[in-house]
KOLNUMI-186320 format. One record per atom (N, C-alpha, C): residue in one letter; x, y negated, z. Coordinates in steps of 0.001 Angstrom, whole numbers, padded with zeros to 6 digits, always signed. Layout:
<recs>
aXYZ
...
</recs>
This chain:
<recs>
x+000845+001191+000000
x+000000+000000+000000
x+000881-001242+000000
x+000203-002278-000481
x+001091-003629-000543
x+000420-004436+000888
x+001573-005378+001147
x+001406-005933+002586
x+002142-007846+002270
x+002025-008584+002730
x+002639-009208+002938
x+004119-009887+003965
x+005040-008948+003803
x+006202-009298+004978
x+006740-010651+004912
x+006475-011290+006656
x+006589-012469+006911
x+008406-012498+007166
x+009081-013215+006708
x+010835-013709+006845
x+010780-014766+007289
x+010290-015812+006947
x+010052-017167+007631
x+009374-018184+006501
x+008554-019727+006811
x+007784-019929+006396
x+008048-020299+004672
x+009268-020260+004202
x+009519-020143+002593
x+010116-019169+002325
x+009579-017959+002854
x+009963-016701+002135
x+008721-015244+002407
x+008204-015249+002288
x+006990-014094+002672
x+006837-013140+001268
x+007269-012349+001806
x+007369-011429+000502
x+005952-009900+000241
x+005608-009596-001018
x+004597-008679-001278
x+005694-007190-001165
x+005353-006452-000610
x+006255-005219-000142
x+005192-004343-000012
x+006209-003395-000324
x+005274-002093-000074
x+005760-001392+001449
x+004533-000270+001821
x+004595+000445+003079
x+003812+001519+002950
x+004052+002665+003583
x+002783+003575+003472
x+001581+003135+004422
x+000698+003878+003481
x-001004+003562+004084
x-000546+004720+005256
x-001081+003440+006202
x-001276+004199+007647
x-001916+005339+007831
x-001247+006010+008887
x-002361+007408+009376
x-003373+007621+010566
x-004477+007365+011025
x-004962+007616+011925
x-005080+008308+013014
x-005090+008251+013827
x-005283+009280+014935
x-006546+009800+015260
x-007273+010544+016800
x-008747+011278+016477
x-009241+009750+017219
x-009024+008853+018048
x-009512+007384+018332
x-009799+006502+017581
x-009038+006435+016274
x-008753+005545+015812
x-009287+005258+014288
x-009454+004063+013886
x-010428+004103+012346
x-009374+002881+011281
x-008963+003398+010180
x-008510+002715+009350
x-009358+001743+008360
x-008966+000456+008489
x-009798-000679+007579
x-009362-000906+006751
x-010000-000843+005446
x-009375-001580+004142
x-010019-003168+004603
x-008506-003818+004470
x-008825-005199+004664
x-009342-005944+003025
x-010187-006498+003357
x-011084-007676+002520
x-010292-009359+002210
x-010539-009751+003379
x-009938-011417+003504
x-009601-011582+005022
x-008129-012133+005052
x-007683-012430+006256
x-007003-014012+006136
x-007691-014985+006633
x-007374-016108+006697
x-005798-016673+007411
x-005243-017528+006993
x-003816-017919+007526
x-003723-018883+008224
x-003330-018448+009476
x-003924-019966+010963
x-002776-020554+011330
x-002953-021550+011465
x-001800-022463+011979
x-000328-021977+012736
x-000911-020779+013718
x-000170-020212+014227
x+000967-019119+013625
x+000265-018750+012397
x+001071-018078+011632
x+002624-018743+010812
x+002029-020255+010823
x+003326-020946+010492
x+003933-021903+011015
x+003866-021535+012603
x+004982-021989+013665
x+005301-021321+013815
x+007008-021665+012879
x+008125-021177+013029
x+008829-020435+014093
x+008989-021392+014726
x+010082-021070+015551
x+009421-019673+016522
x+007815-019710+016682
x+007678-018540+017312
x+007631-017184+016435
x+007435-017906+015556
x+006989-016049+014644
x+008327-015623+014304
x+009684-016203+013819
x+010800-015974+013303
x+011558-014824+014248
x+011199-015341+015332
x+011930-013979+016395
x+011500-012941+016245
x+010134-012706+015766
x+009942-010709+015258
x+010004-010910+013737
x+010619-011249+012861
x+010675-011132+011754
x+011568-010328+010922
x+011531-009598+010238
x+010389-009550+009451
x+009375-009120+010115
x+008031-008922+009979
x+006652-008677+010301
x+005663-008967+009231
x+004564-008232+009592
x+003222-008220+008875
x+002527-009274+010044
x+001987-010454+009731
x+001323-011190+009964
x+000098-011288+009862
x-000960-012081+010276
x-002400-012017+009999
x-002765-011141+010789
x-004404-012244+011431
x-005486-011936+012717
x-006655-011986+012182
x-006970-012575+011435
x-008269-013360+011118
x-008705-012599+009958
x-008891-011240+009912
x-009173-010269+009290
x-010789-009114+009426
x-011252-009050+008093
x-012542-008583+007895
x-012277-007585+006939
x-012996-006862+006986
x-012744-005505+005856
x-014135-004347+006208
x-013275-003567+005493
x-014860-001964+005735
x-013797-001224+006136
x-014496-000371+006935
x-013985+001020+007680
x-014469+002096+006662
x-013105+002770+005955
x-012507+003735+005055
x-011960+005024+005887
x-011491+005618+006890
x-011968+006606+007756
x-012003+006264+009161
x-012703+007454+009844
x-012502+006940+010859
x-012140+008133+011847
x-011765+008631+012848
x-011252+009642+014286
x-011975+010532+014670
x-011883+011743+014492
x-012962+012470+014630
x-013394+012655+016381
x-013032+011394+016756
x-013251+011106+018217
x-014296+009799+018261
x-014318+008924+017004
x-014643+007915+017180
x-016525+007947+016742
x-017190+007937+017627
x-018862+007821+017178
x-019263+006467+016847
x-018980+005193+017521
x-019892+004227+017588
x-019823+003674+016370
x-018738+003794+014809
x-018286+003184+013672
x-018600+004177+012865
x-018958+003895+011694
x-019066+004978+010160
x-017922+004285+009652
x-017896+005354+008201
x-017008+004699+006671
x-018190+003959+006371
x-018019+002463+005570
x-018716+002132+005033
x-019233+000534+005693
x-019088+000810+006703
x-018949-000243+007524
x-018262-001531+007495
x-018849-003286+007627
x-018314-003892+007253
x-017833-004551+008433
x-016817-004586+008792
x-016551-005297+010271
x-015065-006489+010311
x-015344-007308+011530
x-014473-008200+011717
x-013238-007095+013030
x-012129-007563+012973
x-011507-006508+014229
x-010429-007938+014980
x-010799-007992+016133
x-009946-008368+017303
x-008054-007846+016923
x-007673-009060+017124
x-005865-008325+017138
x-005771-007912+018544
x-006188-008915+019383
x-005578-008603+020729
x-007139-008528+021735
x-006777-007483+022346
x-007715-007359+023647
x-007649-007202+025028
x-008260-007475+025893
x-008005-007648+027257
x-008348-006035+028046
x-007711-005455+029130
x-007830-004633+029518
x-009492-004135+030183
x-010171-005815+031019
x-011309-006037+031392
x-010998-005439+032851
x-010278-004952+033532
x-009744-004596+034572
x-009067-005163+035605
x-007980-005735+035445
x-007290-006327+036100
x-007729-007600+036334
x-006708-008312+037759
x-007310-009232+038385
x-007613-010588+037391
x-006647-010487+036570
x-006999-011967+035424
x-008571-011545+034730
x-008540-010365+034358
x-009919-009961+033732
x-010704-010417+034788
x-010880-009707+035842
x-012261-010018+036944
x-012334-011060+036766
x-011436-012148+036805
x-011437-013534+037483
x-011968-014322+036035
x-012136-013914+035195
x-012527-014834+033868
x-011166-014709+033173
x-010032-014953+033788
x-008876-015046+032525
x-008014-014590+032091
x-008977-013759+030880
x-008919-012496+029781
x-007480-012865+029212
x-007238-014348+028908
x-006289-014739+027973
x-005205-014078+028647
x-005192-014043+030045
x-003573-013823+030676
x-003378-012491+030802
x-004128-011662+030603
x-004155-010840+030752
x-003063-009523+029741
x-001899-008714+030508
x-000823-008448+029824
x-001523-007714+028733
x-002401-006760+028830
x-003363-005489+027670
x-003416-006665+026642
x-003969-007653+026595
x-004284-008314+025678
x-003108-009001+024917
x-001965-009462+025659
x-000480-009976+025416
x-000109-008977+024246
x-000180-007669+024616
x+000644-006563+024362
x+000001-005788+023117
x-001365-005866+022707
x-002524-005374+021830
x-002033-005450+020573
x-002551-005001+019288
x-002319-005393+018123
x-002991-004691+016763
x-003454-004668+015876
x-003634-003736+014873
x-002442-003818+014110
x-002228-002501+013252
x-001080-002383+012343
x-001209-002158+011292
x-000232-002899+010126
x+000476-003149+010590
x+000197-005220+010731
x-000906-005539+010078
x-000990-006618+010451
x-001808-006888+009408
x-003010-008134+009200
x-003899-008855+008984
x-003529-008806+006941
x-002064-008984+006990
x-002057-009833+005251
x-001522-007877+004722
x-002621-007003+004821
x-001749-005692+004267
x-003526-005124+003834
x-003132-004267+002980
x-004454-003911+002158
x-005296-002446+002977
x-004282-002161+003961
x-005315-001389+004808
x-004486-001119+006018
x-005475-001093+007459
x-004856-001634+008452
x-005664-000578+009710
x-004447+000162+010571
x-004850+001345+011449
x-005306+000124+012870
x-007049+000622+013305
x-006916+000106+014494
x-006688+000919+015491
x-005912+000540+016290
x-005706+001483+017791
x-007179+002157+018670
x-006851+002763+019402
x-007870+003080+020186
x-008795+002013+020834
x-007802+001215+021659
x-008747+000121+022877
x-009459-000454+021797
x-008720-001269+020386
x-009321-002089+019728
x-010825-002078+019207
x-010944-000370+019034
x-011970+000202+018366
x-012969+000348+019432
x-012695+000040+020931
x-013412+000522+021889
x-014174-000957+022003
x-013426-001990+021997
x-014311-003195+022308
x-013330-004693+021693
x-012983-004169+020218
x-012710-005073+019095
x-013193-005286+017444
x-013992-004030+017665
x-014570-003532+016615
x-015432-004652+016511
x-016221-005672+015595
x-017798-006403+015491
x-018147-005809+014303
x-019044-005302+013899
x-019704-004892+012819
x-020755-006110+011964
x-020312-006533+010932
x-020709-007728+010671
x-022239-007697+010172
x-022938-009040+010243
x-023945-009134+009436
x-024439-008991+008111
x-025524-008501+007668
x-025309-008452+005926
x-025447-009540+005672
x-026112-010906+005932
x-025940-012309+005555
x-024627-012740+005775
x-023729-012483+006182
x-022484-012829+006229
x-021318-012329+005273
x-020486-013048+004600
x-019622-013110+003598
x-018245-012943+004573
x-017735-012193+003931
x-016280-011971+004748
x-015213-013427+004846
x-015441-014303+003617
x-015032-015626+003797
x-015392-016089+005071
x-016535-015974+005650
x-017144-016471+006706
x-016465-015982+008228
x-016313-014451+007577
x-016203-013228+009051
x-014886-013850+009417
x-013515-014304+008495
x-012177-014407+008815
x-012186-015687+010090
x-013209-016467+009839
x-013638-017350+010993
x-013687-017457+012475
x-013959-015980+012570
x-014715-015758+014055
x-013626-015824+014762
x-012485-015413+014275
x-011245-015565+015644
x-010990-016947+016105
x-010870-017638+015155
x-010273-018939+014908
x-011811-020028+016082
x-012909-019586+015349
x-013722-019997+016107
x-014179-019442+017575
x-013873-018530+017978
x-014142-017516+019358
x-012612-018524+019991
x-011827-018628+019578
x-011136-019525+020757
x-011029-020752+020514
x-012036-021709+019888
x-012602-022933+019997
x-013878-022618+021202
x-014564-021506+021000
x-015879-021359+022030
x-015505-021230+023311
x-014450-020308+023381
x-013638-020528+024633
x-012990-021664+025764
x-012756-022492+024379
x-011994-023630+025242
x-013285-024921+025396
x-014162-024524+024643
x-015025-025517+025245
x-015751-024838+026230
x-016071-023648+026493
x-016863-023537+027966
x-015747-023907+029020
x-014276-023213+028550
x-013963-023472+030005
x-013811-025058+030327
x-013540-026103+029552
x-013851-027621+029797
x-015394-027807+030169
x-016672-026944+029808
x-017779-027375+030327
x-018005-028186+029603
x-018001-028322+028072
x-018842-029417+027439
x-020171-029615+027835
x-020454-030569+027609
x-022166-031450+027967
x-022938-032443+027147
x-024056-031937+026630
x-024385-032963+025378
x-024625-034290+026256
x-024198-035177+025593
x-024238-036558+025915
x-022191-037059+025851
x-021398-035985+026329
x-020177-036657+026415
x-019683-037325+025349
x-018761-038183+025347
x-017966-038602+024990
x-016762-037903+024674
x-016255-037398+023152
x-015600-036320+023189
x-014185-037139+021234
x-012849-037157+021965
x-011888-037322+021081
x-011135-035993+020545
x-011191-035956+019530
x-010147-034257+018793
x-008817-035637+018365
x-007727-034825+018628
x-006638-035767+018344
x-005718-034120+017606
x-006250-034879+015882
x-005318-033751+015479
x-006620-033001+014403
x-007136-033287+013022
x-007753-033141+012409
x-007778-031909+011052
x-006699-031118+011795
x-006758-029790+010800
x-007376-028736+011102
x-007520-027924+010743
x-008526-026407+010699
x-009411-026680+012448
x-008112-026039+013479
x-008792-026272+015060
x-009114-027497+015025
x-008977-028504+015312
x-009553-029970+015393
x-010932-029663+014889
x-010960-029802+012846
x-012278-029652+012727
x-013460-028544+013121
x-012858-027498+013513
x-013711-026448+014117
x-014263-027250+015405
x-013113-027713+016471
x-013728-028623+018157
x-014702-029562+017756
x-014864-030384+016278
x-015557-031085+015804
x-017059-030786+015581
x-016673-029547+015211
x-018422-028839+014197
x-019483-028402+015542
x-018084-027619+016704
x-019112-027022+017677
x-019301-028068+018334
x-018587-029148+018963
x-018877-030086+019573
x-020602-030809+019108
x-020409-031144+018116
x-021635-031666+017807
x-022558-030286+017832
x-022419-029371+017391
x-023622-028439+017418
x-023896-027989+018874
x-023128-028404+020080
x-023172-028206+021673
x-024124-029272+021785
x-024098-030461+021519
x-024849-031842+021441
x-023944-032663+021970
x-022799-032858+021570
x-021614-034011+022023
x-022213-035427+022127
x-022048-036547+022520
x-021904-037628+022417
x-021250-038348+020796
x-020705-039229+021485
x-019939-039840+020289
x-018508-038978+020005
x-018293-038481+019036
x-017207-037802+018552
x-016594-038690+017938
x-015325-038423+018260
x-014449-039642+017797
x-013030-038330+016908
x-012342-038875+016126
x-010836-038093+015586
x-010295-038567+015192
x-008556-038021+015601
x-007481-038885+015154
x-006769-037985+014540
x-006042-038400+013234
x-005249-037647+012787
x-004351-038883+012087
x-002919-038853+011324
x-001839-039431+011201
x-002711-039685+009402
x-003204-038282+008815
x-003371-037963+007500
x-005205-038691+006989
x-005431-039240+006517
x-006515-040292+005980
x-007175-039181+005386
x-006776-038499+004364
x-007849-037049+004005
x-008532-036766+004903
x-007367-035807+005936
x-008269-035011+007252
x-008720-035747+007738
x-009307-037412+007972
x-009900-038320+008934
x-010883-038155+007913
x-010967-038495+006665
x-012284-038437+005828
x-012817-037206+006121
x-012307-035967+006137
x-013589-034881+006380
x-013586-034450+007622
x-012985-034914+008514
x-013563-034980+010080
x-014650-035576+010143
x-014971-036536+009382
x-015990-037839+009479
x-017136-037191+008481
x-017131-036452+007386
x-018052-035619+007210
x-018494-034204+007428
x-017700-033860+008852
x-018160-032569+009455
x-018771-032959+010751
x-018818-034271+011352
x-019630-034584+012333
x-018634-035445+013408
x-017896-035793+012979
x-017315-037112+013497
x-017089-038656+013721
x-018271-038968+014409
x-018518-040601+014632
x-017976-041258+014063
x-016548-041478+014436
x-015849-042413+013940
x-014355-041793+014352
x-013525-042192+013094
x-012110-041604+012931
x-010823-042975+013028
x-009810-042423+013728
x-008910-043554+014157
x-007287-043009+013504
x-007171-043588+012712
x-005416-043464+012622
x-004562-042810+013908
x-004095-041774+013747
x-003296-041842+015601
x-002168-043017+015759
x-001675-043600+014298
x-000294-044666+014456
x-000904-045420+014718
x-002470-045754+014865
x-002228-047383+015952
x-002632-046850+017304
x-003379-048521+017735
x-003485-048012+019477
x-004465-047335+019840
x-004537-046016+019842
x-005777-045188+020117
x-006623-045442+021293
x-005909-045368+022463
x-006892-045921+023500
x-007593-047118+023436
x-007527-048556+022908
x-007995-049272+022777
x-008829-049276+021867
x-008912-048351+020294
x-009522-048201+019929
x-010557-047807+020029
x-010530-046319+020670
x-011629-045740+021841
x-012400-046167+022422
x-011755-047374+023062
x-012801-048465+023904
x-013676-049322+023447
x-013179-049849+021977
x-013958-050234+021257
x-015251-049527+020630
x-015165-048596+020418
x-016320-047636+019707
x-016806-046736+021037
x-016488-047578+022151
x-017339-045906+022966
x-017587-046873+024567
x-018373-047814+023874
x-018444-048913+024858
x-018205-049121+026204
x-016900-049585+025706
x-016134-049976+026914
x-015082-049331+027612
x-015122-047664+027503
x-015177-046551+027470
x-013977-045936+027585
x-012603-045117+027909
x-012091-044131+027627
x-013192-042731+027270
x-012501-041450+026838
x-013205-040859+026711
x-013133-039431+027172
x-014994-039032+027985
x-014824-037699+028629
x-014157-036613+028601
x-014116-036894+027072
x-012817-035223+026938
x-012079-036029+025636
x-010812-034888+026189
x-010028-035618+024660
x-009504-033911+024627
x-009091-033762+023392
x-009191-032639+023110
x-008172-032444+022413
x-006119-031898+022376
x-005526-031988+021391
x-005251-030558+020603
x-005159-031251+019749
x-005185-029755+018348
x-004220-030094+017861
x-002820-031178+018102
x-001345-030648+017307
x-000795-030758+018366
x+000584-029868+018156
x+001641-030002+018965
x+002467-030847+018790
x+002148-031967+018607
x+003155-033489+018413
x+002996-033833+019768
x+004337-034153+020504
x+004453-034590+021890
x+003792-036017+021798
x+004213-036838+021035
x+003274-038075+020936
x+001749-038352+021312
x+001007-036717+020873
x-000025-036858+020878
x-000970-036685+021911
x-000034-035572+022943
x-000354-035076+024260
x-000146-036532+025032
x+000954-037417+024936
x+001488-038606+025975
x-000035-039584+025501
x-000442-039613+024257
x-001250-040573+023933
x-003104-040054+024393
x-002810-038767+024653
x-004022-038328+025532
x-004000-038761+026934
x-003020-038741+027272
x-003201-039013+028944
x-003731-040255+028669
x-003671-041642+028135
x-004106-042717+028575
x-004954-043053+027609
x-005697-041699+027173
x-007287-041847+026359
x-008606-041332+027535
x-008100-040639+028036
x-008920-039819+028870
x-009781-041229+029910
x-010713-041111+030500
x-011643-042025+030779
x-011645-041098+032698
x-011962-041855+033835
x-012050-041071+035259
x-012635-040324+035227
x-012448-039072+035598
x-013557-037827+035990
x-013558-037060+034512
x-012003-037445+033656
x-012708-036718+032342
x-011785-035843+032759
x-011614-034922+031065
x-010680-033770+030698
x-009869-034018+029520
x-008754-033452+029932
x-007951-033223+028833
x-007508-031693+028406
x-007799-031531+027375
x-007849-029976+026627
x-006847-029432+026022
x-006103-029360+026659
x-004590-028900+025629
x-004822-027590+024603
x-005451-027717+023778
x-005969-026300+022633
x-004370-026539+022174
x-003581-027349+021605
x-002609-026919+020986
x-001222-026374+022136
x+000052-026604+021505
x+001238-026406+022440
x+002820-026931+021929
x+003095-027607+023060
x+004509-028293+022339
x+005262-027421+021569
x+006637-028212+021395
x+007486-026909+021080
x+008191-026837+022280
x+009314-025692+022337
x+009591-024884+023932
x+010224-026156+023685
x+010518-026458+025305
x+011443-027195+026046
x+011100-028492+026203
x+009758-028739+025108
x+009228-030284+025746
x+008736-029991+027074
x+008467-031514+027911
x+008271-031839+029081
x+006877-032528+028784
x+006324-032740+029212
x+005308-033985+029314
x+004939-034428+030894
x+005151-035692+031134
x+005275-036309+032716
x+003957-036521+032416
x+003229-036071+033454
x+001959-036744+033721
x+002087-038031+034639
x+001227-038878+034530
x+001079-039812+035801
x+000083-039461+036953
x+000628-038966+037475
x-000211-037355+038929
x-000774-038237+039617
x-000421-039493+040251
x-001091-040839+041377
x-002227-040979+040706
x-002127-041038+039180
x-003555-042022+038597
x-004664-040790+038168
x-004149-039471+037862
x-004622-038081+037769
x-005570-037861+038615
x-004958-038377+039994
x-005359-037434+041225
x-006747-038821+041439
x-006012-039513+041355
x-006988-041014+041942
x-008223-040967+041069
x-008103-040598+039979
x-009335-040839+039076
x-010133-039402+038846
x-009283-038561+039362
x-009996-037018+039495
x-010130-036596+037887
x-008828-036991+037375
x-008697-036334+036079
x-008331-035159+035531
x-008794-033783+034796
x-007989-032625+034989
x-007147-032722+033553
x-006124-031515+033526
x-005492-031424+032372
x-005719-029960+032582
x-005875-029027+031167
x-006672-027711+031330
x-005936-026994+029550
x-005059-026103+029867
x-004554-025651+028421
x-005747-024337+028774
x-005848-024234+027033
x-006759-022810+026627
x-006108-021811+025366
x-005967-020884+025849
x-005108-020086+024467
x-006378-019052+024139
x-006319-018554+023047
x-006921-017551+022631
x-008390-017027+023132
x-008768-015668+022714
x-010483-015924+022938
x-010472-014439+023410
x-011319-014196+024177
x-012134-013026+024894
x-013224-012223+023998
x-013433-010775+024263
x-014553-010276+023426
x-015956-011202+023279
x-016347-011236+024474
x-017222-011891+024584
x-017455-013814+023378
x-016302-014344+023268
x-016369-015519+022807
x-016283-014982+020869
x-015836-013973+020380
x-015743-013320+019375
x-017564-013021+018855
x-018197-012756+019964
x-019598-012528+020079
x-020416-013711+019689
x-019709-014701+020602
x-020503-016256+020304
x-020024-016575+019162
x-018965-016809+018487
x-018086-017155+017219
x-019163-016815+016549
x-019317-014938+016222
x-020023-014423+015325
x-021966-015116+015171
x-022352-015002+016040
x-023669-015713+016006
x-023561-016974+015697
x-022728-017436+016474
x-022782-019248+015668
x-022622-019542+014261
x-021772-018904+013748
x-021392-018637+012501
x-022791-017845+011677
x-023081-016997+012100
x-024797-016149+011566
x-025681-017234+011095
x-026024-017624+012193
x-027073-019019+012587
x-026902-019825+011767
x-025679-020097+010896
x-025303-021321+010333
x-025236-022622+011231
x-025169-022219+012721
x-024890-023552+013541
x-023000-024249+013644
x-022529-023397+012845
x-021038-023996+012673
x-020995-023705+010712
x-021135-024149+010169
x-020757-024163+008981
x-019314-024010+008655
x-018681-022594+008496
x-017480-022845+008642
x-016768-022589+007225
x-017856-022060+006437
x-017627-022273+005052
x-017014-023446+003920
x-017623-024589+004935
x-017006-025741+003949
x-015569-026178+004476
x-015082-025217+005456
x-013296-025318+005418
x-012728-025130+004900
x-013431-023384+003766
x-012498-023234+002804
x-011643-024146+001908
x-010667-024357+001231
x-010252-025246+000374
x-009856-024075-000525
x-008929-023020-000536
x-008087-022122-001291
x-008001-020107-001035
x-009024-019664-002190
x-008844-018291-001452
x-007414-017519-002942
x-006738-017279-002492
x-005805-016489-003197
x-005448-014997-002907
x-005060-014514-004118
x-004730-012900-004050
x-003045-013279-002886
x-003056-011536-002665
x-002102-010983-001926
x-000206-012054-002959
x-000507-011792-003645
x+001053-012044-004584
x+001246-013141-004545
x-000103-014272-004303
x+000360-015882-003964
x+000643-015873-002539
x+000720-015135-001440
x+000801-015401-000131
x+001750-016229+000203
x+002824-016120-000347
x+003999-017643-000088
x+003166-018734-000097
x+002934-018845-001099
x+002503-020115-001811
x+001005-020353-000394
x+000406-019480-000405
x-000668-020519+001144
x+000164-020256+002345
x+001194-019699+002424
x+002051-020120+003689
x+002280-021501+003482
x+002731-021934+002499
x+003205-023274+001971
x+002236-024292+002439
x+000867-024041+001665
x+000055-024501+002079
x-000656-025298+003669
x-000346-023932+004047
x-000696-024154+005444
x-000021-024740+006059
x+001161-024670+005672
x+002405-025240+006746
x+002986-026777+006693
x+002159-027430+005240
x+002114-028114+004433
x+001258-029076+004507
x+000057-028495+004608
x-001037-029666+004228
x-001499-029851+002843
x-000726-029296+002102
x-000996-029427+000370
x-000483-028662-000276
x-001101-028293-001235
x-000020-027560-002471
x+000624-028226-003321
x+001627-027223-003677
x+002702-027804-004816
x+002343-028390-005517
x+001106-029373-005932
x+000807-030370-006930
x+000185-031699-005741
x+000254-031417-004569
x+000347-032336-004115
x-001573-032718-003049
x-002140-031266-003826
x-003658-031603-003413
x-003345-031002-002176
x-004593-031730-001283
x-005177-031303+000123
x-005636-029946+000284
x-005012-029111+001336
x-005629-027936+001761
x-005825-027967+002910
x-006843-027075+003017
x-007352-026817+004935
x-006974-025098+005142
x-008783-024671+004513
x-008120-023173+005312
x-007974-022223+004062
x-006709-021856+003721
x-006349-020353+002886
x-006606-019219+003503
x-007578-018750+002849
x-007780-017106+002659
x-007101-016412+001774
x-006524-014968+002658
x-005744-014476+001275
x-006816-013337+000812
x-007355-012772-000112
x-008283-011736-000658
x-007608-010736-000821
x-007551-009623-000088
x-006849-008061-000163
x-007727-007162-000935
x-007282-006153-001630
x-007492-005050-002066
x-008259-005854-003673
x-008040-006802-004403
x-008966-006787-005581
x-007340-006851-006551
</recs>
């Protein structure tokens, strides 16, 4: 079978591997479309297991399955979890699945961008979603990407009426954008550096959009009367952007760290004015079965439209080229991209 092996973000090569073998647990997916997330092209973390098969955000049909396994047929069209939580241990009890090592340690093989892909046992036990027939696998590659947007807004406790800033207007940003308003947000506000991504932040449900190079907080105040704002929410890892959240945030709000520096930044909070104004700061990584569940219905419902993210679906042999993309902001002629799908097995 052909796969995509990741080397680093200008070199991803189409390689061959043998088609995996199953075990009596376990059910092999011919993958369909597995979308390419931001995370796939930060560098500096993926380069340390490299080479690797990359890709999470994967939908396909189940082509056999374990003569142990009942709850799945062949034929079957399903989305599959990379990583899962044990549901056991004390981070599980306690709500946080994310920390949890089972889930650290999880994986399907040999990875998301390969034309057919062995799931493990646990995965198949409670990673398996069996998709809707109104649902398009363009759609299904969504649910990860969106299950830890659903995540990070319960654990902030969104509330219709807030006051809510995304600082950082690519794929995650506009996803915090779509559910935000479909939660019943307040005034949604977004900042991004790039004037494109501010134009379709602003037609996916974003009030009003601010350059991040000028003065964002003051801007804020202007459009959100008077106002800092209840949540600010960052979606890049530009240290600039985290320092320029702290003095967006409004008393009694939140700040959402969805993205993550690179290693070894610092960020000083000002802890006196934190504590005084009862401000939290709250990072969220990744998503739980359960938020994979909400992803999928929201997405059903058509209450997140996550279709009009697409910009670019390409075969397996262009996969460089939407690494590029992604890592990019544009393709080699210079146009705007958001989210690349790569299309397996045609």
């Amino acid at each position: 079978m052909r796969v995509g092996m990741y080397y680093n973000n200008k070199d991803v090569r189409v390689e061959e591997m043998p088609k995996p073998e199953i075990g009596a647990d376990e059910i092999l997916v011919k993958a369909a479309a597995c979308g390419i997330c931001g995370s796939d092209v930060l560098e500096w973390y993926r380069i340390k297991k490299a080479p690797i098969v990359l890709g999470h955000e994967m939908a396909g049909e189940i082509v056999e399955v374990g003569k142990n396994v009942t709850k799945y047929s062949i034929g079957q069209r399903v989305f599959v979890s990379h990583h899962i939580p044990c549901n056991t241990c004390s981070y599980c009890l306690n709500g946080y699945h994310t920390a949890c090592d089972t889930l650290h340690s999880t994986n399907f093989f040999p990875g998301g961008f390969s034309e057919y892909i062995r799931i493990p046992a646990l995965n198949v036990d409670r990673g398996v979603f069996p998709l809707p027939d109104e649902m398009s696998y363009d759609q299904a590659v969504f649910i990860e990407p969106l299950a830890c947007v659903v995540r990070a807004q319960r654990l902030v406790k969104i509330r219709p009426g807030q006051s809510v800033v995304v600082m950082g207007s690519g794929i995650s940003g506009l996803l915090h954008i779509m559910l935000a308003k479909a939660l019943g947000a307040g005034r949604i506000i977004a900042t991004d550096i790039n004037e494109d991504r501010l134009k379709t932040a602003k037609e996916l449900g974003a009030e009003v959009t601010i350059n991040a190079m000028e003065d964002v907080p003051e801007k804020i105040k202007l459009v959100n009367d008077g106002k800092l704002a209840d949540l600010v929410v960052v979606c890049t890892g530009a240290l600039p952007a985290f320092k320029q959240a702290l003095k967006s945030v409004d008393r009694g709000g939140t700040i959402l760290a969805f993205a993550t520096s690179n290693p070894g930044e610092d960020l000083p909070v000002p802890l006196n004015d934190f504590w005084r104004n009862e401000i939290k700061l709250m990072p969220s990584y990744g998503n739980a079965p359960v938020d994979a569940v909400q992803s999928m219905e929201l997405i059903r419902a058509g209450r997140v439209s996550v279709e009009k993210l697409i910009s670019h679906k390409i075969p397996l042999d262009r996969i460089e080229e939407g690494f590029f993309m992604t890592a990019n902001g544009h393709d080699h002629k210079g146009e705007k991209s958001l989210k690349v799908i790569v299309e397996l097995n045609k």
